[in-house]
RODO-2510 file (C-alpha; in nm, 4 decimals, decimal comma):
residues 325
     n   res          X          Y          Z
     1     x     0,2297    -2,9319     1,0895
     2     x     0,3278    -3,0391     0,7218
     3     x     0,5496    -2,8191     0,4920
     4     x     0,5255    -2,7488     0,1304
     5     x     0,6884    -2,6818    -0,1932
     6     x     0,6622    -2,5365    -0,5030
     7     x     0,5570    -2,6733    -0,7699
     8     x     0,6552    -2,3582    -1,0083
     9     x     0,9890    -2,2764    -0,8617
    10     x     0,9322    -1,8900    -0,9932
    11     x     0,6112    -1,8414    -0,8551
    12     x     0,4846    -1,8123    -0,5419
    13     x     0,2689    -2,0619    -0,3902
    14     x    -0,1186    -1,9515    -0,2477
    15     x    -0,4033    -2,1693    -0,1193
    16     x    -0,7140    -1,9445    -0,2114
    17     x    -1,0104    -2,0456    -0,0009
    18     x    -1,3622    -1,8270    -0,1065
    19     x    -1,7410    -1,8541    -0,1527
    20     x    -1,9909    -1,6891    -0,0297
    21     x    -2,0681    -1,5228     0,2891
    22     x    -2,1600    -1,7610     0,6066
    23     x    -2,0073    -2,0622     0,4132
    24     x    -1,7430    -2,1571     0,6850
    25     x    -1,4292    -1,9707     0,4517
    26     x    -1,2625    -1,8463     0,7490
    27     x    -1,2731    -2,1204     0,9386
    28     x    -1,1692    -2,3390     0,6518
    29     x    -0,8868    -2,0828     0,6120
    30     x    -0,7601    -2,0824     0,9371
    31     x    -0,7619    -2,4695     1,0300
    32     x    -0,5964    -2,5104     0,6720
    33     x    -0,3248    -2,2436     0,7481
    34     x    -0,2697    -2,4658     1,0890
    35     x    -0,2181    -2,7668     0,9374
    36     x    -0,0169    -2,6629     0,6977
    37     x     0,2179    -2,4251     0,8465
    38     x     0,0825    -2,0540     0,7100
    39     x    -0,0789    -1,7250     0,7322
    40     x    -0,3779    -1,5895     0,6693
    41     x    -0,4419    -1,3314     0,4061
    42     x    -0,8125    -1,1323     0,3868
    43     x    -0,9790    -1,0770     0,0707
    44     x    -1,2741    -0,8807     0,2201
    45     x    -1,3463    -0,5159     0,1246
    46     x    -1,5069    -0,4205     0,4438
    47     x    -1,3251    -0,6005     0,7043
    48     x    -1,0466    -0,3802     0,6365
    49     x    -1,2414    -0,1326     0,8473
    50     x    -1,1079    -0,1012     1,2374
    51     x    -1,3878    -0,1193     1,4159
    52     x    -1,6853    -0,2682     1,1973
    53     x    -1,6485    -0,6004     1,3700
    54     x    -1,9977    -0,7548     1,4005
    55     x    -2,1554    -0,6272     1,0395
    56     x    -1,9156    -0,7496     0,8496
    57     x    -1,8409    -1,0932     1,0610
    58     x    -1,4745    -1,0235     1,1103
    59     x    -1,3123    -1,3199     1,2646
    60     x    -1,2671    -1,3215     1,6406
    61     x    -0,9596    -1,3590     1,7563
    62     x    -1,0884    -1,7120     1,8657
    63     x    -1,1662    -1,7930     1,5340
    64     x    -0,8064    -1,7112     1,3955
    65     x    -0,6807    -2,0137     1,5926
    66     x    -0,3811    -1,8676     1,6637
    67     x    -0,2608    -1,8045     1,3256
    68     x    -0,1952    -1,4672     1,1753
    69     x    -0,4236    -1,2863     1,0072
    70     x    -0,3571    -1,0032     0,7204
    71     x    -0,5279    -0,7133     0,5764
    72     x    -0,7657    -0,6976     0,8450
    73     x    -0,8810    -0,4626     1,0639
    74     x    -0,6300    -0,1795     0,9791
    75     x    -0,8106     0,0912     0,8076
    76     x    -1,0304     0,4207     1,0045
    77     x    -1,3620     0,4435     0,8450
    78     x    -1,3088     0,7468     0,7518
    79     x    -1,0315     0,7007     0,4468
    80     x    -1,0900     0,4924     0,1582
    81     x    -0,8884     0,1956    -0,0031
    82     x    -0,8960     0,1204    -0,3750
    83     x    -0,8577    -0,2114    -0,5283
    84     x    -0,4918    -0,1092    -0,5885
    85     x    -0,4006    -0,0506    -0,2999
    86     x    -0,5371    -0,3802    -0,1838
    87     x    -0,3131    -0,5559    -0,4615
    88     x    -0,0008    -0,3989    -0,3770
    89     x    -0,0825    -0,4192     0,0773
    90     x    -0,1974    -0,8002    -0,0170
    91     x     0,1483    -0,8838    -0,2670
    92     x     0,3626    -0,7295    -0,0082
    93     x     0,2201    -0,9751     0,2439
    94     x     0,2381    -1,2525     0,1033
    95     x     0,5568    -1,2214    -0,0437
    96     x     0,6907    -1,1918     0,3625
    97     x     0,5132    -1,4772     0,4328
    98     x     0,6766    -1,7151     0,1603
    99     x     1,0240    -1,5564     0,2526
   100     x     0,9632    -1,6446     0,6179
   101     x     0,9128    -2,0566     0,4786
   102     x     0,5196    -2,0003     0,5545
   103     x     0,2161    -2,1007     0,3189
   104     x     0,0501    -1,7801     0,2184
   105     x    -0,3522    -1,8941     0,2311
   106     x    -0,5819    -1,6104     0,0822
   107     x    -0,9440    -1,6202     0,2149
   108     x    -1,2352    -1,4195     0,1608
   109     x    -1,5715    -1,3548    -0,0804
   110     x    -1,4854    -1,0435    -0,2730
   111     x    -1,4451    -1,1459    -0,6014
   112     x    -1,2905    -0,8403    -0,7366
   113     x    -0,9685    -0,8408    -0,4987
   114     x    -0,9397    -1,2524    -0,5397
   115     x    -0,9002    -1,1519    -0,9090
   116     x    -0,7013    -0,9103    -0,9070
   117     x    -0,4732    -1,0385    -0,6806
   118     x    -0,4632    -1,3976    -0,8247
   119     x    -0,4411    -1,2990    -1,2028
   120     x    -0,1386    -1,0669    -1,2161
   121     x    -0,3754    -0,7938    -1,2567
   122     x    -0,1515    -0,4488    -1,2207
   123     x    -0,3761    -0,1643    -1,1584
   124     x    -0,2075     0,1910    -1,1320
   125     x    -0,3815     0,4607    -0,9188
   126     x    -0,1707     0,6734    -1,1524
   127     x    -0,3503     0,8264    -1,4828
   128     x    -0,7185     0,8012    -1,5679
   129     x    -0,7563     1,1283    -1,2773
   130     x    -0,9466     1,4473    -1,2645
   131     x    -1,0263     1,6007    -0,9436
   132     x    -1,1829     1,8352    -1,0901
   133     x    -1,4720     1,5675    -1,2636
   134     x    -1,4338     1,3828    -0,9532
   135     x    -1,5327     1,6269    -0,7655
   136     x    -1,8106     1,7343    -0,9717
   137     x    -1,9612     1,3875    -0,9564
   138     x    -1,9341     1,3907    -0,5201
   139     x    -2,1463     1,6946    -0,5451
   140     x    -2,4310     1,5067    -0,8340
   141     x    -2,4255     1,2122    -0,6054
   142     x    -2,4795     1,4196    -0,2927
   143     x    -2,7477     1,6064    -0,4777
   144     x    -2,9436     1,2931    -0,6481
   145     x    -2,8202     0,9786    -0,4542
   146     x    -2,5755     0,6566    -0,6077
   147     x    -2,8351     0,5534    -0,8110
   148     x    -2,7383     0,8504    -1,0331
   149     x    -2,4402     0,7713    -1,0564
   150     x    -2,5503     0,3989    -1,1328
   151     x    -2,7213     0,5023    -1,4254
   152     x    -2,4950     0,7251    -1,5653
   153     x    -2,2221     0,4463    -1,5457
   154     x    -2,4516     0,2458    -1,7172
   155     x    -2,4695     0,3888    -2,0251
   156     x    -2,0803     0,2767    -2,1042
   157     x    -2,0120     0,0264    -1,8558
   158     x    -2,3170    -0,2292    -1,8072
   159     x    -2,1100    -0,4565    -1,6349
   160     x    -1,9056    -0,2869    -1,4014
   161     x    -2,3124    -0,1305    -1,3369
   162     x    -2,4471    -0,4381    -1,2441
   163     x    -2,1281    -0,5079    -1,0003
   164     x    -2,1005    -0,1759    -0,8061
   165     x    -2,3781    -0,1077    -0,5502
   166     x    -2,5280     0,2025    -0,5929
   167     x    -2,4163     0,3306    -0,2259
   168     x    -2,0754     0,2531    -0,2856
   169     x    -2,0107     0,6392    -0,4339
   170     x    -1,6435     0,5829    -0,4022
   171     x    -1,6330     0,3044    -0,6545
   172     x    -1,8935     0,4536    -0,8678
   173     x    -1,7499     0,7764    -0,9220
   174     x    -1,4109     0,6337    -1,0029
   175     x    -1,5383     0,3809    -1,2984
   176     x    -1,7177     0,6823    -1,3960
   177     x    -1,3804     0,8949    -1,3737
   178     x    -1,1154     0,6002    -1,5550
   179     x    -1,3864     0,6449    -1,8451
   180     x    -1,4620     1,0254    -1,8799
   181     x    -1,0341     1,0753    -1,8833
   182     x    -0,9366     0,7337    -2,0363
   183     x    -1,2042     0,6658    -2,2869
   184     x    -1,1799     0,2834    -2,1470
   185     x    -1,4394     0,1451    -1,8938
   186     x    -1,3354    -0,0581    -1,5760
   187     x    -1,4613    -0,3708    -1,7194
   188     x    -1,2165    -0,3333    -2,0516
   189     x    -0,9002    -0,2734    -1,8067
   190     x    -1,0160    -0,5512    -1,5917
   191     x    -1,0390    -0,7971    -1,9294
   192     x    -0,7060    -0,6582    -2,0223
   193     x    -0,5242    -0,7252    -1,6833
   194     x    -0,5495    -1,1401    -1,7065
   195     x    -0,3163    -1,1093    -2,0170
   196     x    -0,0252    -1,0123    -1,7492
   197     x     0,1170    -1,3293    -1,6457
   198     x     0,0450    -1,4114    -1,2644
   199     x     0,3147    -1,3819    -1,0060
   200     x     0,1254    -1,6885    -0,8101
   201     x     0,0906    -2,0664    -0,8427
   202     x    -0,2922    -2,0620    -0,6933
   203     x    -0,4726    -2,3443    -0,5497
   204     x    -0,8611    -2,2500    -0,5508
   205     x    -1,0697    -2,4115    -0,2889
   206     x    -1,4944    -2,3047    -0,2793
   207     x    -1,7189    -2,3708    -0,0279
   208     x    -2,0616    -2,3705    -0,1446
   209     x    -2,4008    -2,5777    -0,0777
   210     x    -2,5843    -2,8264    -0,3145
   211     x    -2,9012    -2,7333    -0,1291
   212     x    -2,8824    -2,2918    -0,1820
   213     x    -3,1819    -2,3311     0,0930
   214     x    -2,9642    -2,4579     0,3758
   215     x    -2,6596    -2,1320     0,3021
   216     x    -2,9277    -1,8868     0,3314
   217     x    -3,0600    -2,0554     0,6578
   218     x    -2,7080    -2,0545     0,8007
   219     x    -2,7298    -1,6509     0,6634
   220     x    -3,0762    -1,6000     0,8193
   221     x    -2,9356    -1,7614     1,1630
   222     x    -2,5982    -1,5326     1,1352
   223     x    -2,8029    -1,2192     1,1004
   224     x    -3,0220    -1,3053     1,4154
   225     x    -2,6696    -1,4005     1,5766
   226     x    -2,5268    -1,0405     1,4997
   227     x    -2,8238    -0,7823     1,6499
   228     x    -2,7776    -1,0508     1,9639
   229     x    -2,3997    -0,9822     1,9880
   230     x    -2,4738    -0,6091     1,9696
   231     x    -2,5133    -0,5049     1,6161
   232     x    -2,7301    -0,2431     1,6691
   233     x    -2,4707    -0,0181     1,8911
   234     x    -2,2205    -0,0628     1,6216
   235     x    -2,4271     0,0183     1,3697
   236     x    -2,5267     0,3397     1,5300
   237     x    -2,1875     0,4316     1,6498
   238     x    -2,0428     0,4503     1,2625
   239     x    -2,3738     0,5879     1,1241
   240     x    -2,4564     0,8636     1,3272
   241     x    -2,0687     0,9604     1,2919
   242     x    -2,0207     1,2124     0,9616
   243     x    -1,7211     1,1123     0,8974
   244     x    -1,7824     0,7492     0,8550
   245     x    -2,1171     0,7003     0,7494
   246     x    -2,0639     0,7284     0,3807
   247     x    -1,8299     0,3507     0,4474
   248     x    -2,1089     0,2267     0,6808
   249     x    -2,3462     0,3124     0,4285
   250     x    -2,1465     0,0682     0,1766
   251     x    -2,1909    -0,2528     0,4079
   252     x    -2,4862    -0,4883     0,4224
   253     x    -2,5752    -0,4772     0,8148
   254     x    -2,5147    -0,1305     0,8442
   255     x    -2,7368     0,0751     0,5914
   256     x    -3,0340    -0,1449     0,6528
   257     x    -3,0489    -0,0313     0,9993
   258     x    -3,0612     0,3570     0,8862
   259     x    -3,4393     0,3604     0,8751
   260     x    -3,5080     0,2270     1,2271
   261     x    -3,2731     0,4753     1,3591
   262     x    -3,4455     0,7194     1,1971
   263     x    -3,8105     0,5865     1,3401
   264     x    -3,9241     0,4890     0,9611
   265     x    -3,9268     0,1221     0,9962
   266     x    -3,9556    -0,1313     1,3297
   267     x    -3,6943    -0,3103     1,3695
   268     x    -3,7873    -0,6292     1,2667
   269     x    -3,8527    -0,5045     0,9154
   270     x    -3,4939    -0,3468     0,9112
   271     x    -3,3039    -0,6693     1,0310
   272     x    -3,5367    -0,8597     0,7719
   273     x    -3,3690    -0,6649     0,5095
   274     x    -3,0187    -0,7482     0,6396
   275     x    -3,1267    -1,1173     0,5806
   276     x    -3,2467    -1,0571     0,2375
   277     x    -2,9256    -0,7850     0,1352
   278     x    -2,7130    -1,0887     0,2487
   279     x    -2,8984    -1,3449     0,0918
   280     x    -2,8699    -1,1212    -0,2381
   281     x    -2,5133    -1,0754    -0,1917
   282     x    -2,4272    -1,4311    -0,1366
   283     x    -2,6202    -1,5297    -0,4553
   284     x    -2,3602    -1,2617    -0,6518
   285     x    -2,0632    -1,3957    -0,4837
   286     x    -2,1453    -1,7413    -0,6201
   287     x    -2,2575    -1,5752    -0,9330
   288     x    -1,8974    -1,4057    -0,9902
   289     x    -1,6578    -1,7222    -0,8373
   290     x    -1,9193    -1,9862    -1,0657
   291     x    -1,6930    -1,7971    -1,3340
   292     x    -1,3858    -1,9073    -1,2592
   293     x    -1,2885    -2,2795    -1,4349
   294     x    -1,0051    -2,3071    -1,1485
   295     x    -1,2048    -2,3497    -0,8374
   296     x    -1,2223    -2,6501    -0,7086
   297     x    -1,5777    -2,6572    -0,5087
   298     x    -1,6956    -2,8555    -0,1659
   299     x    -2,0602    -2,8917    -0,1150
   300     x    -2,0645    -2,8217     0,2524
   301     x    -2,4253    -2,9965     0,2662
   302     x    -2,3301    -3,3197     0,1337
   303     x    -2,1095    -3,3710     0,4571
   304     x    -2,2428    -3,5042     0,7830
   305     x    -1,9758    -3,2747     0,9601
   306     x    -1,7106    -3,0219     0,9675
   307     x    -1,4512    -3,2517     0,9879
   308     x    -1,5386    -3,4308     0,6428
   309     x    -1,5601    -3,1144     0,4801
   310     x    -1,1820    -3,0547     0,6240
   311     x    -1,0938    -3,3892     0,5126
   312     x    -1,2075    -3,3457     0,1512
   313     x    -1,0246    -2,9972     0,1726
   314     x    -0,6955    -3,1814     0,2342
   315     x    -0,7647    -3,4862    -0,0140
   316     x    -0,8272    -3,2098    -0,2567
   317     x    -0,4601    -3,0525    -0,1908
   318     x    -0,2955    -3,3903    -0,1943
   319     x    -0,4606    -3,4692    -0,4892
   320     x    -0,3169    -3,1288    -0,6876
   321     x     0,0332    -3,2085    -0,5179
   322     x     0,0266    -2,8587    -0,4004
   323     x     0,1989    -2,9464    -0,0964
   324     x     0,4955    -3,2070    -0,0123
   325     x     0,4943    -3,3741     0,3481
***
C-alpha cells in the first residue's frame, strides 16, 4: 500500500475514475483505492437506491475488495435526492476520508454529479421554489406523460432537454421550476457554477474503447448476465410497488421490463430494449465526459489484459506526480 501527498497543500486530493457503463470503472476504482491506500466514493444517480442492486450493476460486496464504499446503497426508493444533496453527502465524505490520511477516489458515469462535485459547483436547494407550480406540473405530467414536460422545457432550456430523460419527472419538473421562479435555466446556473474555484486537486482517469463495437458487446453480455442473476424479480418487486415505481421508472433495466409485465411485449423484445437503452446511454456518457479537456483516457481494447490496463492506470498517476511513495 503506497501513500500520497498533496500537491496543492489547500486542496484536497481526488482520483476521479469514470466512463461509461460496463467499462470496468468500479473495478478500476476499487483495485486503485487498494493500492493506494483509499476509499471509494459513488458518482451514480441510481445506485443510491437500497435495493435496486442488479439494474443498476451495483458493486457486490466482492467487487468492493474490501475497501469502503460511499454514497451507495442508502436511499428508499421512495424519496428523492437532488444533485445538491449529492454535492454536499459526497463533500462531507470525502473530506472524512482525507482527515482520516486516506485517498478519496470518486468513481462512477453520471456526468452531472462528477461535475458538480469536481468543479466547485455550489448548488442551493434554497430559492428558485414554488410548490404551488411544482405541483401543478406533477399533476400535467401525470395527465400527459414526461414527454410533456420535455417539450415544455425545451422551449427555454434545449440543453438541459436533451440531458434529462423524459421519465425522470423529478428532474424535469425542477429545471422547469428554477426557470418559471428564477428566470435562469439549469444549463445557465450550471455554466455559472465552474467560475467558483474548486475545493479539489482532481486526477481524471477514463476508461473507454478504441473499438465502440467491443463496449457495447461487453453491454449486450451484462444485460444477458442481469435477467440470469434475477433481474426480472427485482424489477417487478419496485414496479408493481406505488410508491417506488415513479424511481424504477427512471432506470434503464427497470422501465423496459414494464411492457412484458403488462403482457404487451415477450420478453425477449423487452430485454432487447435494455441492451439498446444501455447502449444509448453509454454513447451519452462518453458524449458528456469527451467534454472535459482533463481526462486522461485508457483504451481498454488496446490491452491484452486487465492487468495492463491497471498498469497504465498507475504509470498514468506516477506520471502526474499525484501520489508520493
Amino acid at each position: 500500500m503506497e501513500g500520497y501527498s498533496n500537491r496543492t497543500e489547500e486542496k484536497i486530493p481526488v482520483l476521479a475514475v469514470v466512463g461509461p457503463t460496463a467499462s470496468g470503472k468500479s473495478r478500476l476504482a476499487a483495485e486503485l483505492a487498494r493500492k493506494y491506500g483509499g476509499e471509494v466514493v459513488s458518482a451514480d444517480s441510481m445506485q443510491i437506491y437500497k435495493g435496486m442492486d442488479i439494474g443498476t450493476a451495483k458493486v457486490t460486496p466482492e467487487e468492493t475488495l474490501g475497501v469502503p464504499h460511499h454514497c451507495i446503497d442508502f436511499l428508499e426508493p421512495s424519496q428523492t435526492f437532488s444533485v445538491a444533496e449529492y454535492v454536499r453527502m459526497a463533500g462531507a465524505c470525502i473530506q472524512d476520508i482525507y482527515a482520516r490520511g486516506k485517498l478519496p477516489v470518486l468513481a462512477g458515469g453520471t456526468g452531472l454529479y462528477v461535475r458538480t462535485l469536481l468543479h466547485g459547483t455550489q448548488l442551493s436547494e434554497g430559492g428558485g421554489e414554488d410548490p404551488i407550480l411544482r405541483e401543478a406540473l406533477r399533476e400535467k405530467a401525470q395527465r400527459e406523460g414526461g414527454a410533456a414536460l420535455l417539450e415544455e422545457l425545451r422551449q427555454f432550456d434545449q440543453q438541459s432537454a436533451e440531458r434529462i430523460h423524459p421519465n425522470n419527472i423529478p428532474r424535469l419538473i425542477r429545471a422547469i421550476e428554477i426557470y418559471r421562479t428564477t428566470g435562469r435555466t439549469m444549463t445557465q446556473q450550471l455554466e455559472e457554477s465552474h467560475k467558483i474555484p474548486s475545493p479539489y486537486s482532481a486526477l481524471m482517469l477514463g476508461l473507454t474503447f478504441a473499438d465502440r463495437g467491443k463496449l457495447y458487446d461487453r453491454i449486450n453480455r451484462r444485460v444477458d448476465q442481469m435477467v440470469e442473476s434475477g433481474l426480472l424479480e427485482e424489477a417487478r418487486r419496485f414496479l408493481e410497488s406505488p410508491e417506488e415505481k415513479a424511481t424504477a421508472m427512471q432506470a434503464i433495466g427497470y422501465k423496459e421490463l414494464a411492457p412484458y409485465f403488462a403482457d404487451e411485449i415477450p420478453l425477449e423484445e423487452a430485454v432487447e430494449s435494455i441492451r439498446r437503452e444501455t447502449r444509448r446511454y453509454a454513447k451519452r456518457q462518453l458524449t458528456w465526459f469527451r467534454r472535459d479537456p482533463e481526462i486522461h483516457w485508457i483504451e481498454v481494447d488496446r490491452f491484452e489484459s486487465w492487468e495492463n490496463v491497471l498498469g497504465c492506470a498507475e504509470q498514468i498517476i506516477s506520471q502526474e506526480r499525484f501520489l508520493t511513495s
